[in-house]
C-alpha positions in Angstrom: -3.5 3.0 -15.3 -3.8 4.9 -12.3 -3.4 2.7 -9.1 -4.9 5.4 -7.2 -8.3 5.4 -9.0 -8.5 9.7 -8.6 -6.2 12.6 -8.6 -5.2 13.2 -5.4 -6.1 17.4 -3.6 -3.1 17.1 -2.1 -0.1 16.0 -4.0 0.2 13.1 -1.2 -0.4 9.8 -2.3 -3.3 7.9 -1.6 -4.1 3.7 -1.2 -3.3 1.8 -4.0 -6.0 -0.4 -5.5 -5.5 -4.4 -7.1 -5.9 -3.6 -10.4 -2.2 -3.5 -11.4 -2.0 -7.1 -9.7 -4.5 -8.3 -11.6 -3.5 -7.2 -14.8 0.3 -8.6 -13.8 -1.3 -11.7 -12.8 -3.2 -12.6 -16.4 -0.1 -11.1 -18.3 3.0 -11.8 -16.5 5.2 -11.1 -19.6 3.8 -7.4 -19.6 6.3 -5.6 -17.7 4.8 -2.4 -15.2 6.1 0.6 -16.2 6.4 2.9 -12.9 5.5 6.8 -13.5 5.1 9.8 -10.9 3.4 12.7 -12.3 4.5 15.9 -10.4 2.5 18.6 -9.8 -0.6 17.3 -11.3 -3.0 17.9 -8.3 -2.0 21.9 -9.1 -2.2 21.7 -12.8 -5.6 19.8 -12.8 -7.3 19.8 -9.4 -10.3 17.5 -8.8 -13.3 18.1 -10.2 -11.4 20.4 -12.9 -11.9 19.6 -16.7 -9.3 22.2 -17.9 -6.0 22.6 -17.1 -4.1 25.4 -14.9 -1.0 27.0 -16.0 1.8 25.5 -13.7 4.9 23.4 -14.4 4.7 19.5 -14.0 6.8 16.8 -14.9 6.7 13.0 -15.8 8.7 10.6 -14.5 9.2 7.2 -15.7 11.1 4.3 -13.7 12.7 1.6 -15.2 10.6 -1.9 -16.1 9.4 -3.8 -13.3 8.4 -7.6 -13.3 5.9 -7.9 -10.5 6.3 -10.6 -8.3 4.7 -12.0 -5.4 0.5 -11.9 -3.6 -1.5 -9.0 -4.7 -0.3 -7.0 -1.7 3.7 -8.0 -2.1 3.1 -6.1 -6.1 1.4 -3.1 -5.2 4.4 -2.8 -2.2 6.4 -2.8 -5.3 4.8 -0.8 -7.4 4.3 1.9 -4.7 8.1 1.5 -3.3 9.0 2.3 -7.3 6.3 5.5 -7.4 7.6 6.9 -4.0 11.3 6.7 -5.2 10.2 8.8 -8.1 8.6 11.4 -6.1 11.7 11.9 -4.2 13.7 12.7 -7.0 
């Protein structure tokens, strides 16, 4: 699930939507699995159907249990993403 909703045309990331919250809230035993995907808005701009030839990575985060009002989990959730970016 992307909490954005779209690829971004800048590599920046944009507003997170509820869904993630939602989902957390009917299956609380479900643990959120944060990923960062590098380099994607190069590799497959908006709009784009086929992919361009440059590098990108995947990077998975550890489990998360969700906690808290809809906006206290997607706080977390991004907090998790934006560690991710960095490296």
């Amino acid at each position: 699930i992307f909490p954005e909703g779209t690829r971004s045309e800048s590599g920046d990331m944009g507003v997170f939507h509820s869904g993630i919250a939602h989902l957390t809230k009917e299956y609380p035993n479900v643990p959120v699995i944060p990923v960062y995907l590098s380099n994607m808005w190069r590799c497959l701009p908006k709009g784009e159907y086929l992919p361009v030839p440059f590098i990108c990575e995947v990077r998975f985060g550890n489990p998360l249990g969700l906690t808290g009002d809809r906006r206290e989990m997607i706080e977390q959730i991004k907090d998790a993403i934006a560690k991710l970016k960095e490296g």
